[in-house]
C-alpha positions in Angstrom: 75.5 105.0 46.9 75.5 108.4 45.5 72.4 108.2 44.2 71.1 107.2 47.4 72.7 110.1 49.4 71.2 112.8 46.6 67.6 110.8 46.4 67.9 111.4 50.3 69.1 114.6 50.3 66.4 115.7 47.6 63.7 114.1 49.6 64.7 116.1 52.8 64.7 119.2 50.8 61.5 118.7 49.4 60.3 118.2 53.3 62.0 121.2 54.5 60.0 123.5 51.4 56.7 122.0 52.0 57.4 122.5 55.5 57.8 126.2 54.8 54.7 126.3 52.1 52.6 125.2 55.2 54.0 127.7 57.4 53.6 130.5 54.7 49.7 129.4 54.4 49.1 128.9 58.2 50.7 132.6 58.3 48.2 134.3 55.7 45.2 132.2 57.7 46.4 133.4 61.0 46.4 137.3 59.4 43.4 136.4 58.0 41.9 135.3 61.3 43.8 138.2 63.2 41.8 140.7 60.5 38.3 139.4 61.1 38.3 139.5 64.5 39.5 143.1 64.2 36.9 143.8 62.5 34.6 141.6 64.8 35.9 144.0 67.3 35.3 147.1 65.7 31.8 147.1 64.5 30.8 145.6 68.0 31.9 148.6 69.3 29.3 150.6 67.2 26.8 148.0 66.2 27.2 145.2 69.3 28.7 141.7 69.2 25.9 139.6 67.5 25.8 141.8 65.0 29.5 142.4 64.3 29.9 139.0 63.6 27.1 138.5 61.3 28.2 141.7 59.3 32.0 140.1 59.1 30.6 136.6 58.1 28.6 138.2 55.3 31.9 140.5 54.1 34.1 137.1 54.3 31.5 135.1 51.9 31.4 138.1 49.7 35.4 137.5 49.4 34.8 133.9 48.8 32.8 134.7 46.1 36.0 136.3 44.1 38.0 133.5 45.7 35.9 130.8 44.3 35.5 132.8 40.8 39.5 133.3 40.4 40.0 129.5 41.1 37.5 128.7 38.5 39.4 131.1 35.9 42.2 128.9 36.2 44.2 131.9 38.0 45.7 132.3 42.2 43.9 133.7 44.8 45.3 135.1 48.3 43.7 135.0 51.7 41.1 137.7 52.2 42.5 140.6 54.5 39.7 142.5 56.0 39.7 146.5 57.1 37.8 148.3 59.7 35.9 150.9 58.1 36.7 149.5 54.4 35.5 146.0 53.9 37.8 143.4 53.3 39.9 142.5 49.8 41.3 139.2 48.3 44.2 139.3 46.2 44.0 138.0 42.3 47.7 136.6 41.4 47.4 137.0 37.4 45.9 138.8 34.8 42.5 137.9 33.7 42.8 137.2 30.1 39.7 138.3 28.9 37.5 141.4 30.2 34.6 138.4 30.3 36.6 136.5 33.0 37.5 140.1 35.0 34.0 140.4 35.0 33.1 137.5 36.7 35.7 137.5 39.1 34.6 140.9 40.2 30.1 139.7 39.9 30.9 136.8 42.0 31.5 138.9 44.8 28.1 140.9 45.0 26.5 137.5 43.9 27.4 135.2 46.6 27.1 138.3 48.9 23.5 138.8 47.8 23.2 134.9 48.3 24.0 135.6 51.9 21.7 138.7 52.8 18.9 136.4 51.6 20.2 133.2 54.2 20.1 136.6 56.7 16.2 137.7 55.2 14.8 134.0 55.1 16.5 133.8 58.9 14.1 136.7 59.8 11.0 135.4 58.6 11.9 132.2 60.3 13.5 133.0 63.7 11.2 136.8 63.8 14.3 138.1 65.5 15.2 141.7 64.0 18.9 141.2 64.5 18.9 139.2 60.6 16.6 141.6 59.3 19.0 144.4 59.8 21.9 141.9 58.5 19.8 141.5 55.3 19.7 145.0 54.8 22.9 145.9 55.4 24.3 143.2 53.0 21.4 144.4 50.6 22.9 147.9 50.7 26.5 147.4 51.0 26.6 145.1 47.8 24.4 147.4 45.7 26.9 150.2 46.8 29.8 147.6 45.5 28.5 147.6 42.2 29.0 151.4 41.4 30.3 151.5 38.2 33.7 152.3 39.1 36.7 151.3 40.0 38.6 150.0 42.5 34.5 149.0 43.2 33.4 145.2 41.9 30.6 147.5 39.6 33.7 149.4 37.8 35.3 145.8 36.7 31.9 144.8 35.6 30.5 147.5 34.1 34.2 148.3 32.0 33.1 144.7 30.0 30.6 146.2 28.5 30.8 150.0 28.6 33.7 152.5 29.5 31.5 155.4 29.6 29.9 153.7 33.1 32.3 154.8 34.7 31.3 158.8 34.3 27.9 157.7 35.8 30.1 155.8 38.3 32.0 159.2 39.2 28.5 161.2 39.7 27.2 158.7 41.8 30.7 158.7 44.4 30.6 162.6 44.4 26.8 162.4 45.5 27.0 160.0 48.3 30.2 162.2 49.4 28.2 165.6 49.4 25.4 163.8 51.2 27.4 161.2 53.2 30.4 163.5 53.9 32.3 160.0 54.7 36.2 159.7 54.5 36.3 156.2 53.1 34.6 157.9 49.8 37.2 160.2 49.5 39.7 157.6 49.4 37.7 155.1 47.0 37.3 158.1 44.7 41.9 158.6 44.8 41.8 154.7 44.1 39.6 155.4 41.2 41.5 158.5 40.0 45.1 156.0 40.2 43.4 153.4 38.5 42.0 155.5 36.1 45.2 157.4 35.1 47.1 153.9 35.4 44.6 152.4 32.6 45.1 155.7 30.7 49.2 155.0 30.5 49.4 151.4 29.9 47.4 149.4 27.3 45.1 146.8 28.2 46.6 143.3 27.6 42.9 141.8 28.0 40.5 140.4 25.0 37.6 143.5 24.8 34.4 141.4 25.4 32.3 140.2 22.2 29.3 142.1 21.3 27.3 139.0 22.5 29.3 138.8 26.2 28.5 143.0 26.4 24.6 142.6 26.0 24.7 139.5 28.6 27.1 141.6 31.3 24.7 144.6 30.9 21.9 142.6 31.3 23.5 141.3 34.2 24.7 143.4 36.0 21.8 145.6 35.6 19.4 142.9 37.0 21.2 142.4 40.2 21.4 146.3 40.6 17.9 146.0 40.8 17.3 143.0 42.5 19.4 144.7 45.1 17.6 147.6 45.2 14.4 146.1 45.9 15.4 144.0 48.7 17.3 146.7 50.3 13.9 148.9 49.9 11.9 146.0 51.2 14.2 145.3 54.2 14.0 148.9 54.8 10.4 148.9 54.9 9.9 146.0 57.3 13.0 147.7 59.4 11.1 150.6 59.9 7.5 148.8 60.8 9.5 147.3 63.7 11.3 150.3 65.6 
């Protein structure tokens, strides 16, 4: 009878903590869902509604990318959390083993985002309707500016798998845009990258380095999507400027 009583007692403590498990995950979804439509909200207040949305859809599948690349790593992802003005971020739970797997967590991002900004271009050709065309380039743009070679950017977590020095060229490349751009939100990814620089200085890396043979395929990599990105975005440009 004991037995029983514990077996039952067991059974409604297991409810009671997957109860909870579901309320924790319907929580980080609603946040999730709250965040998005922030943003929704404030790029339509620059940009207009149709194209806030687009712009958040091609962030979130962006963020998907890393999602889908940290499950595959065998590592825990969170719920992506988007921020007006920034972007959005997903959480990695874990330590990528090797500097291999951090780089492919951090290329799947840019990937499935360029993925998306050619769904947007192939919607222009088909539909004529300027609205993707100026989605394509946008995604174009912002996922070429991701992979700048440094971090807390997806380019600095690539680019450190096969080269440290990148992220020197990384630096130059920030403090141009900020001379030119002037824009806040480069000053504070350039702080990011000064912490995480001075963090990596201080602690060693518990990561495998990448073999010479994962190095050559990263560069070659990395470097083909930076300039698959930049012809695109030049493209898009092109036909955005035959149409005004």
């Amino acid at each position: 009878m004991g037995l029983v009583a514990l077996g039952a007692l067991a059974l409604s403590k297991g409810k009671a903590l997957l109860g909870l498990l579901k309320l924790a995950s319907l929580g980080k979804l609603t946040l999730t869902s709250l965040s998005m439509l922030v943003m929704v909200w404030y790029e339509a207040k620059r940009y207009g509604f149709p194209f806030a949305v687009g712009f958040v859809l091609l962030i979130l599948i962006h963020e998907l990318g890393h999602g889908a690349a940290i499950k595959a790593a065998g590592l825990s992802a969170g719920w992506p959390l988007f921020i007006p003005g920034f972007g959005a971020m997903i959480a990695l739970k874990g330590v990528p083993r090797t500097a291999a797997i951090e780089a492919e967590i951090a290329y799947a991002g840019p990937l499935y985002g360029t993925f998306s900004s050619l769904v947007a271009a192939g919607l222009y050709f088909l539909l004529h309707q300027r609205l993707f065309l100026a989605l394509a380039y946008t995604g174009f743009f912002l996922n070429l500016f991701n992979l700048i070679p440094v971090p807390p950017l997806d380019g600095g977590r690539v680019a450190a798998s096969f080269s440290r020095s990148m992220s020197l060229l990384g630096a130059l490349l920030l403090g141009a845009l900020f001379l030119w751009a002037s824009s806040p939100q480069l000053l504070v990814i350039a702080v990011l990258a000064l912490m995480h620089g001075l963090r990596r200085a201080s602690s060693a890396s518990e990561q495998e380095p990448a073999t010479p043979e994962e190095r050559r395929t990263w560069a070659l990599r990395y470097f083909g999507l930076c300039g698959f990105l930049a012809l695109a975005m030049m493209f898009a440009k092109e036909l955005l400027d035959r149409r005004s």
